[in-house]
Structure formats: C-alpha cells, structure tokens
KEBA-19561 format. One record per atom (N, C-alpha, C): residue number from 1; residue in three letters; atom name; x, y, z. Coordinates in steps of 0.02 Angstrom, whole numbers, m for minus. Example, Ala and Ser with C-alpha at 12.3 -4.5 7.8 and 13.67 -1.06 7.14 Angstrom:
// residues 2
+-----+-----+----+--------+--------+--------+
|   i |  aa | at |     c1 |     c2 |     c3 |
+-----+-----+----+--------+--------+--------+
|   1 | ALA |  N |    660 |   m284 |    390 |
|   1 | ALA | CA |    615 |   m225 |    390 |
|   1 | ALA |  C |    660 |   m165 |    390 |
|   2 | SER |  N |    642 |   m112 |    354 |
|   2 | SER | CA |    684 |    m53 |    357 |
|   2 | SER |  C |    645 |      2 |    394 |
+-----+-----+----+--------+--------+--------+
// end
This chain:
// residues 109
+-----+-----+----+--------+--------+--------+
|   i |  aa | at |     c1 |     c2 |     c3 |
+-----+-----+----+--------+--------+--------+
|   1 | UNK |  N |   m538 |    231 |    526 |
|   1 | UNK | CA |   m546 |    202 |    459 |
|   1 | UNK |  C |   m498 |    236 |    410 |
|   2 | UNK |  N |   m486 |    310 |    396 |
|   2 | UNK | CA |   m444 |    345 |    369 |
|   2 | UNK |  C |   m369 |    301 |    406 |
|   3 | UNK |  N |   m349 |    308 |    446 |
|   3 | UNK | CA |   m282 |    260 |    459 |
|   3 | UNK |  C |   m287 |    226 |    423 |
|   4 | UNK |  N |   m323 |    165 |    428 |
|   4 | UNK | CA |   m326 |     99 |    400 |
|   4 | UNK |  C |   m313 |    104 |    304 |
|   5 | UNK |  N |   m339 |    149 |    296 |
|   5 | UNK | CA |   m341 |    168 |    219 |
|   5 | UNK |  C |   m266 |    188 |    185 |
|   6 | UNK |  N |   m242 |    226 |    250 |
|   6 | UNK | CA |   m183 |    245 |    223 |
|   6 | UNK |  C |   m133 |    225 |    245 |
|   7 | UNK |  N |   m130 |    173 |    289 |
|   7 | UNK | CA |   m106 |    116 |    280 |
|   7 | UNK |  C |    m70 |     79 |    240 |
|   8 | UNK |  N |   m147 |     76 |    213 |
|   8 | UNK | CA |   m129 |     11 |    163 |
|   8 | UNK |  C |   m109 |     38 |     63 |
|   9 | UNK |  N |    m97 |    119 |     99 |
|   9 | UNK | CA |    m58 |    143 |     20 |
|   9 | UNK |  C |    m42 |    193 |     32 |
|  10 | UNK |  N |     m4 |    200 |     68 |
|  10 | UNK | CA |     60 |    218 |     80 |
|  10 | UNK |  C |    123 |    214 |     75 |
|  11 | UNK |  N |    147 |    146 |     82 |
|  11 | UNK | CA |    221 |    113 |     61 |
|  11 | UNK |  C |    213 |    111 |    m20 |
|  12 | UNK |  N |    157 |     92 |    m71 |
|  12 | UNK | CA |    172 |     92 |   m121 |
|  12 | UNK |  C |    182 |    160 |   m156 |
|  13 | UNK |  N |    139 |    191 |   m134 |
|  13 | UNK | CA |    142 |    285 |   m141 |
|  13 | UNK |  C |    211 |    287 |   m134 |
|  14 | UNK |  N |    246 |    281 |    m96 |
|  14 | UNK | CA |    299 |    288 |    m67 |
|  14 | UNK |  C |    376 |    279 |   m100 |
|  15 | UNK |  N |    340 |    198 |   m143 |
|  15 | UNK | CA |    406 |    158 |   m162 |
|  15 | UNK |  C |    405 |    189 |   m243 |
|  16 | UNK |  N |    332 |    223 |   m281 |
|  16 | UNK | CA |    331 |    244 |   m334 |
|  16 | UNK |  C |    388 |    308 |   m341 |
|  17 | UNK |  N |    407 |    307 |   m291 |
|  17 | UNK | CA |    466 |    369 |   m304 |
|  17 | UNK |  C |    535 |    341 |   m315 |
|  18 | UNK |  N |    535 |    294 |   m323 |
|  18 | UNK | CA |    598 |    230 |   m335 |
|  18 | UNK |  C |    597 |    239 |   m415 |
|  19 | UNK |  N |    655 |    246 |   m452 |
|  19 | UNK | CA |    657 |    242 |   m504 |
|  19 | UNK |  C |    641 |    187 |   m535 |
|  20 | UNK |  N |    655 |    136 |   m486 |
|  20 | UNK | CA |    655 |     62 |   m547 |
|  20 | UNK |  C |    566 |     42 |   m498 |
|  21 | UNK |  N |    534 |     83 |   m485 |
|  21 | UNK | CA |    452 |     62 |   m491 |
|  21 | UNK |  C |    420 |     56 |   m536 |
|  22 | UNK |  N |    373 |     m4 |   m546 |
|  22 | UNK | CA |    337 |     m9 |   m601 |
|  22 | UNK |  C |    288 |     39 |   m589 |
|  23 | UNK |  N |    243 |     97 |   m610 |
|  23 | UNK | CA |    173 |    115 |   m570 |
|  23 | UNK |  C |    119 |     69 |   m579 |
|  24 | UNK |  N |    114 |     14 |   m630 |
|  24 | UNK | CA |     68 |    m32 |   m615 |
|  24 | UNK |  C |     63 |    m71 |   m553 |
|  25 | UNK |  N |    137 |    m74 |   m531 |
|  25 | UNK | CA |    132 |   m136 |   m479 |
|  25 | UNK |  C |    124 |    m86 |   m431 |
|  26 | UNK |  N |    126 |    m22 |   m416 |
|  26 | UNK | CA |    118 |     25 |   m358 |
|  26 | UNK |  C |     51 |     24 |   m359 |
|  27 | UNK |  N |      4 |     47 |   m411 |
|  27 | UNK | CA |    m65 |     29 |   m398 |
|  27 | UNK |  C |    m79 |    m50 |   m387 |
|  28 | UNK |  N |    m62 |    m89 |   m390 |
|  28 | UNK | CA |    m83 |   m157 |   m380 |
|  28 | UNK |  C |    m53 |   m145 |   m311 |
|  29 | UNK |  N |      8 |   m130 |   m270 |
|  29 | UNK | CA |     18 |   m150 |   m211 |
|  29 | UNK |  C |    m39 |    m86 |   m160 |
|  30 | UNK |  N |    m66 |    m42 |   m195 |
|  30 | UNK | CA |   m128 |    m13 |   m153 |
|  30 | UNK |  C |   m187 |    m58 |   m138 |
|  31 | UNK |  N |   m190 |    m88 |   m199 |
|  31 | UNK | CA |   m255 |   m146 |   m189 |
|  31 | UNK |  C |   m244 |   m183 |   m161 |
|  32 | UNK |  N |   m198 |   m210 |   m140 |
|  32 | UNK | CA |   m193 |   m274 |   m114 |
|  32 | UNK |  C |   m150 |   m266 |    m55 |
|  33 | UNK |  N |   m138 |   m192 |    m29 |
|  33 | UNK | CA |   m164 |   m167 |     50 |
|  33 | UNK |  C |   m221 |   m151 |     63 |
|  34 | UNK |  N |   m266 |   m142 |     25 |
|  34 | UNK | CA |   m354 |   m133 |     34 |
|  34 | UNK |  C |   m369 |   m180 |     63 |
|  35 | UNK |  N |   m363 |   m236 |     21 |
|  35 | UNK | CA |   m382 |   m312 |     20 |
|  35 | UNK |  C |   m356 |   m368 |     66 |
|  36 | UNK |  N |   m327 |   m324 |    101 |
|  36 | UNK | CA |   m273 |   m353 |    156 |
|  36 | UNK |  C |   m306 |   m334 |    221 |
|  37 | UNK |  N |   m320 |   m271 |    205 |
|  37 | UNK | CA |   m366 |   m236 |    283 |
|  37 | UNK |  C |   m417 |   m288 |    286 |
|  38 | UNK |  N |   m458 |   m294 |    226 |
|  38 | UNK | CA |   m520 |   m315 |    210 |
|  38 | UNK |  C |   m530 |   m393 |    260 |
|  39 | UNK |  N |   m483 |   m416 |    235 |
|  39 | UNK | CA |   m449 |   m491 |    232 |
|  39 | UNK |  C |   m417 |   m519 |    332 |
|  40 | UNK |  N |   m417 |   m481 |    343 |
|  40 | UNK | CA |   m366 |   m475 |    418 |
|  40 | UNK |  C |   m449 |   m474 |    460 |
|  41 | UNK |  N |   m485 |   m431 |    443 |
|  41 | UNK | CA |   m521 |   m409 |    473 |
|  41 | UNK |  C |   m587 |   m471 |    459 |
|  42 | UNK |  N |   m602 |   m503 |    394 |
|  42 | UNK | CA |   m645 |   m558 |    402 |
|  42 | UNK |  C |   m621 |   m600 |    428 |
|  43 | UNK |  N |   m551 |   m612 |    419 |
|  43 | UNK | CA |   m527 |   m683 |    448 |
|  43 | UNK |  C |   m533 |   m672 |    530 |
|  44 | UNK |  N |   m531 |   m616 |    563 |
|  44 | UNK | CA |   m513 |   m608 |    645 |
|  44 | UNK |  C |   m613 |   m656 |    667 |
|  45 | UNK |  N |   m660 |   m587 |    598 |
|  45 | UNK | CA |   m723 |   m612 |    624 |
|  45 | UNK |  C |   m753 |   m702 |    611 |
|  46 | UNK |  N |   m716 |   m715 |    575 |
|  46 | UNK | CA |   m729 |   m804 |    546 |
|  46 | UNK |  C |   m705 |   m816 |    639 |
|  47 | UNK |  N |   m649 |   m796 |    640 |
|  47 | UNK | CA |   m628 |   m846 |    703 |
|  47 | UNK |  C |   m677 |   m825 |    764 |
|  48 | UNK |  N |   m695 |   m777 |    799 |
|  48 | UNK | CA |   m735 |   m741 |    856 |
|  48 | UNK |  C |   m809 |   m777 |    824 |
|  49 | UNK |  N |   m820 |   m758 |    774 |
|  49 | UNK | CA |   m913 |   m789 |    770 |
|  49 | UNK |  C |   m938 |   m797 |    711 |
|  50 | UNK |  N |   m918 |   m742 |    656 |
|  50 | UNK | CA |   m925 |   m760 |    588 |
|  50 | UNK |  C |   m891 |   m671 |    552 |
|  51 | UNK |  N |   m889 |   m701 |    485 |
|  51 | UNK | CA |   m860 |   m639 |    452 |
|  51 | UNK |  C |   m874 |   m593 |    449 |
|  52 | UNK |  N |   m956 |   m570 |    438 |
|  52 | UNK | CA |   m980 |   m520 |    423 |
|  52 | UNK |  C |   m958 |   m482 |    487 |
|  53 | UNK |  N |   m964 |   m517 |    527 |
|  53 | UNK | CA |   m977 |   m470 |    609 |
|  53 | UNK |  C |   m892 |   m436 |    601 |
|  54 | UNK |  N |   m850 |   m480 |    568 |
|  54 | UNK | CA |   m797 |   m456 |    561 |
|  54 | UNK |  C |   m771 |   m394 |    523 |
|  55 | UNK |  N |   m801 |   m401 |    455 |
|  55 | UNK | CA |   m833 |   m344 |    409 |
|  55 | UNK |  C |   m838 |   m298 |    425 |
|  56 | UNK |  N |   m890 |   m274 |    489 |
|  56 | UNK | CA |   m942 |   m238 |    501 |
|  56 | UNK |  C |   m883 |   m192 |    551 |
|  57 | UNK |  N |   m839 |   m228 |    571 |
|  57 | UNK | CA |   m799 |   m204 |    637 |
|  57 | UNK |  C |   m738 |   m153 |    609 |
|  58 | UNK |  N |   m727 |   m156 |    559 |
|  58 | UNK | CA |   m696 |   m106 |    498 |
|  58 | UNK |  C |   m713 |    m51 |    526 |
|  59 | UNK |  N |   m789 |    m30 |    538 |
|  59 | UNK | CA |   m793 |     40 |    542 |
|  59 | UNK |  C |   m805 |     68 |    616 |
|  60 | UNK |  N |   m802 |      4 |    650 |
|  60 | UNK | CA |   m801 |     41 |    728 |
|  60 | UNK |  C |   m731 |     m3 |    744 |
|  61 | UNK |  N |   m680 |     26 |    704 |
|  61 | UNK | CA |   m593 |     m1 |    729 |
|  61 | UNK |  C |   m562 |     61 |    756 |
|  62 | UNK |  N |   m593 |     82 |    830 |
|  62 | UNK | CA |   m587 |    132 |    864 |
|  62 | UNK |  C |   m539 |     93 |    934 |
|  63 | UNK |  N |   m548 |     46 |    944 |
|  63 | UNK | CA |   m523 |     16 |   1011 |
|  63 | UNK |  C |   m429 |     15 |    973 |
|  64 | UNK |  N |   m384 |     67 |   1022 |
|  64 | UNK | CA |   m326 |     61 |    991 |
|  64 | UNK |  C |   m278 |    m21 |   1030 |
|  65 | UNK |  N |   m310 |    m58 |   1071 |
|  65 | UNK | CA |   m298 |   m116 |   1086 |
|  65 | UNK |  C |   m305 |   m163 |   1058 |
|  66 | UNK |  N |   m359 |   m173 |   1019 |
|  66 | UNK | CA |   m379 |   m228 |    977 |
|  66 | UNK |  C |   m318 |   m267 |    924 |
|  67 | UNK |  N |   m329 |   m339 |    942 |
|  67 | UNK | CA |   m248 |   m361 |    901 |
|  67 | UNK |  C |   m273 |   m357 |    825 |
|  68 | UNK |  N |   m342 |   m376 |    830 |
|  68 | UNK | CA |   m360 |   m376 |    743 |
|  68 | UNK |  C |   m323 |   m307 |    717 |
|  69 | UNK |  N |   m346 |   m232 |    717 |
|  69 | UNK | CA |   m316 |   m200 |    702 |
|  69 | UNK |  C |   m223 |   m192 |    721 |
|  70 | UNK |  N |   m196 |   m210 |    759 |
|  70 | UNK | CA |   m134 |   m217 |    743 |
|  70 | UNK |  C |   m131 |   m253 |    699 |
|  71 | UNK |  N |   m144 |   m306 |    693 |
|  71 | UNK | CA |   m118 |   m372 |    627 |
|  71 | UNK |  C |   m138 |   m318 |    577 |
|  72 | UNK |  N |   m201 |   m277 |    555 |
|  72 | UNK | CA |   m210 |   m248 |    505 |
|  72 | UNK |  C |   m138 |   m183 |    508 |
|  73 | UNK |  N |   m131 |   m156 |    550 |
|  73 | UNK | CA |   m106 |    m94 |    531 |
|  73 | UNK |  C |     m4 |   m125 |    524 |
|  74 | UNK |  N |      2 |   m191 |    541 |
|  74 | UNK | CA |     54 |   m223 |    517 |
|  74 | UNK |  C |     64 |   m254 |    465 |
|  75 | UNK |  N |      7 |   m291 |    440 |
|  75 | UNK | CA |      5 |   m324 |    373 |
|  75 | UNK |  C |     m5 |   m307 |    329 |
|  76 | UNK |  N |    m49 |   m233 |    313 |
|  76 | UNK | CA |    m86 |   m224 |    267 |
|  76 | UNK |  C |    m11 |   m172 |    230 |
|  77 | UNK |  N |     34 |   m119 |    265 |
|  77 | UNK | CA |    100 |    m98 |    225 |
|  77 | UNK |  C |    128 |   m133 |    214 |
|  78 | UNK |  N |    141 |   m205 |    248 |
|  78 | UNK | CA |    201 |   m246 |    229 |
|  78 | UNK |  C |    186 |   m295 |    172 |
|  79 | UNK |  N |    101 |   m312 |    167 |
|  79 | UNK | CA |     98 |   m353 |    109 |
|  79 | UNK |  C |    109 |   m317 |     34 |
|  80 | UNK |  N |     52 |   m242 |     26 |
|  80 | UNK | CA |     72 |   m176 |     m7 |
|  80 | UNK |  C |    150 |   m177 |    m26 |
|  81 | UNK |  N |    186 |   m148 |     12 |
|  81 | UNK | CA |    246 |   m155 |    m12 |
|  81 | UNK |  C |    298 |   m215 |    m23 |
|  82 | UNK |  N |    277 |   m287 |    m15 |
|  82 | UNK | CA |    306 |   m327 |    m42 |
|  82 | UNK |  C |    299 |   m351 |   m104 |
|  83 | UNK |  N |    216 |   m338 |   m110 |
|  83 | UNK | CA |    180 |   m325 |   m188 |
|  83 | UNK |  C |    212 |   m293 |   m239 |
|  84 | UNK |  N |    219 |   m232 |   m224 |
|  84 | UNK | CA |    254 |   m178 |   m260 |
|  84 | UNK |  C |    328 |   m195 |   m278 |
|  85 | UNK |  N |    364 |   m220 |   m229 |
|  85 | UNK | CA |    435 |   m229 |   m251 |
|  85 | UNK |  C |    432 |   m300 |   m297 |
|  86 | UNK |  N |    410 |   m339 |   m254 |
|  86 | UNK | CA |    413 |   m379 |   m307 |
|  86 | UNK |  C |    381 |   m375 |   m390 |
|  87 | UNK |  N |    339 |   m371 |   m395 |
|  87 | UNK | CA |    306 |   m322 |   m443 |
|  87 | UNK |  C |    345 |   m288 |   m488 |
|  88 | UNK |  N |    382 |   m252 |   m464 |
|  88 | UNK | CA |    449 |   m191 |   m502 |
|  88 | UNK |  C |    492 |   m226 |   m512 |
|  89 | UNK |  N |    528 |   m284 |   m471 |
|  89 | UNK | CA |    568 |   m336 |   m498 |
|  89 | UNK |  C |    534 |   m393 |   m571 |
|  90 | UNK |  N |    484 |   m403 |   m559 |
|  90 | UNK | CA |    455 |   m449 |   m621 |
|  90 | UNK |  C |    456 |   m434 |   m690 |
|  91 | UNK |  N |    408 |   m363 |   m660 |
|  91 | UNK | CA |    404 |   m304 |   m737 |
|  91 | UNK |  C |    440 |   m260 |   m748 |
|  92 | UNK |  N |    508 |   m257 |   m755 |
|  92 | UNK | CA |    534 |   m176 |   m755 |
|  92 | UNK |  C |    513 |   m129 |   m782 |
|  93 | UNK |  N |    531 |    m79 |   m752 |
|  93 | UNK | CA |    501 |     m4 |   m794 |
|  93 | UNK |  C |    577 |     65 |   m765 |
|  94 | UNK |  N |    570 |     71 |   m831 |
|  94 | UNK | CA |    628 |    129 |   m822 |
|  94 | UNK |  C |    564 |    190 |   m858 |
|  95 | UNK |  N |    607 |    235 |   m815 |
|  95 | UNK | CA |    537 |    301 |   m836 |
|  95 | UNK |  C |    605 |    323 |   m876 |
|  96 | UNK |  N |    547 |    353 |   m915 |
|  96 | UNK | CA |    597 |    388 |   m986 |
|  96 | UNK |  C |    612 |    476 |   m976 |
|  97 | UNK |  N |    598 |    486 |   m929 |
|  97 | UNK | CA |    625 |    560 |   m887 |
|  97 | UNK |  C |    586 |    617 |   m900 |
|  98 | UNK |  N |    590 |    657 |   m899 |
|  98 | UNK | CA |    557 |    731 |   m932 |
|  98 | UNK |  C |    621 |    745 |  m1011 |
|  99 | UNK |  N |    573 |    800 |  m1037 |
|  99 | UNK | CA |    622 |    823 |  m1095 |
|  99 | UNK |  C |    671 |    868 |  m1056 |
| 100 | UNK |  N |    729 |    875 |  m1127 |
| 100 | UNK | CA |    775 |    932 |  m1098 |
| 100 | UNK |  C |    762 |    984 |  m1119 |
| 101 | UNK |  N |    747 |   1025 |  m1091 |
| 101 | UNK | CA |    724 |   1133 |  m1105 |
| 101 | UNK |  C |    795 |   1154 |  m1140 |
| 102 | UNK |  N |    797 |   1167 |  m1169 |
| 102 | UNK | CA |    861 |   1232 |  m1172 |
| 102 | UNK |  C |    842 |   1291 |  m1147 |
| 103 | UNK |  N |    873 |   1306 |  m1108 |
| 103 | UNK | CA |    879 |   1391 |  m1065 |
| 103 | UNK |  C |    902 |   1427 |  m1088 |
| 104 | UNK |  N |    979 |   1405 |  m1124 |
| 104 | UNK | CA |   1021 |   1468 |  m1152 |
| 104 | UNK |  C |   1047 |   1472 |  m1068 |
| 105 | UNK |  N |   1055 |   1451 |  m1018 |
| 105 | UNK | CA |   1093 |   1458 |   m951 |
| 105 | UNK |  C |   1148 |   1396 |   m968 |
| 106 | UNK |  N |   1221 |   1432 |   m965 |
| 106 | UNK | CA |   1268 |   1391 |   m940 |
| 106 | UNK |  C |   1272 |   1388 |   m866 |
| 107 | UNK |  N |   1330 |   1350 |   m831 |
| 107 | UNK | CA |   1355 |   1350 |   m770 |
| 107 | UNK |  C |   1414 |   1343 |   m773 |
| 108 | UNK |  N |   1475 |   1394 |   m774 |
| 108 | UNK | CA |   1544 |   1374 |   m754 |
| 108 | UNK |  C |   1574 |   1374 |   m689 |
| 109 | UNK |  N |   1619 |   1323 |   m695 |
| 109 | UNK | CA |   1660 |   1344 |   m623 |
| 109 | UNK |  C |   1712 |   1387 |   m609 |
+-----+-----+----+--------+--------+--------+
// end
C-alpha cells in the first residue's frame, strides 16, 4: 500500500523541483495519482464482479503478479505527472528566488 502511495506522488514531488512548476499543479498532480490508484483499482473490480470488491483489494495488493496493480503502479505516475506538466504549462509560475545576503565575501580570479 505504501508503494502504491508513493507512486502516485512522486513524479510530481519530483517535477516541483523544475523551475517553471506551478506548486499548485504539483499538489493537484498528487491527487490525481491518488485518484488514479483509486480509479484503476474500482474499474479492475467493476470488471471481475463489482467495485467495492475492487476497493477492498487496495489493501491486500500484495500479489506482485496481479495486472490490476501493474496498470496501477503504471498509470497512477504517468497520469500525476502529465497533470503536473501540463498544469505548469497552463498556469505559469516563476518562483521569485530567495533574497540576496550580503556577506561582505568577494570571489576573485
């Protein structure tokens, strides 16, 4: 379950170190790798018998064979980080930097 979590926020964690990241759309592309696990995993149980059962299978996603969890542990960074970029493309954000200290340190060559 911890995999699955970090997963799905990770790439945006990731891409927030990009200068031209929005951090709104980095938190939005965490949610909507949450919501992606969430999402992979009702839709596998809709198809086998019903959702909940699908739901429920979230927390015993111990079988490292299972395709449901591949589709999750493939979809859920790639939707996350398509979120995010696109996202940072829509809204720009330039970070306005730290201040400048004066030290009183030059550097010559």
């Amino acid at each position: 379950l911890a995999d699955l979590l970090c997963a799905g926020t990770c790439v945006p964690i990731a891409m927030g170190m990009w200068t031209g990241a929005n951090p709104k759309a980095a938190l939005g592309g965490m949610a909507v790798g949450l919501v992606t696990i969430i999402l992979v995993f009702v839709i596998s149980g809709a198809i086998i018998s019903d959702p909940v059962t699908g739901l429920s299978e979230i927390y015993y996603a111990y079988d490292l064979r299972s395709p449901t969890l591949l589709a999750a542990f493939i979809l859920s960074p790639t939707v996350a980080g398509v979120f995010t970029y696109v996202g940072s493309k829509l809204f720009p954000y330039q970070f306005p930097g730290y201040p400048l200290l004066k030290t009183g340190i030059t550097f010559e060559a």
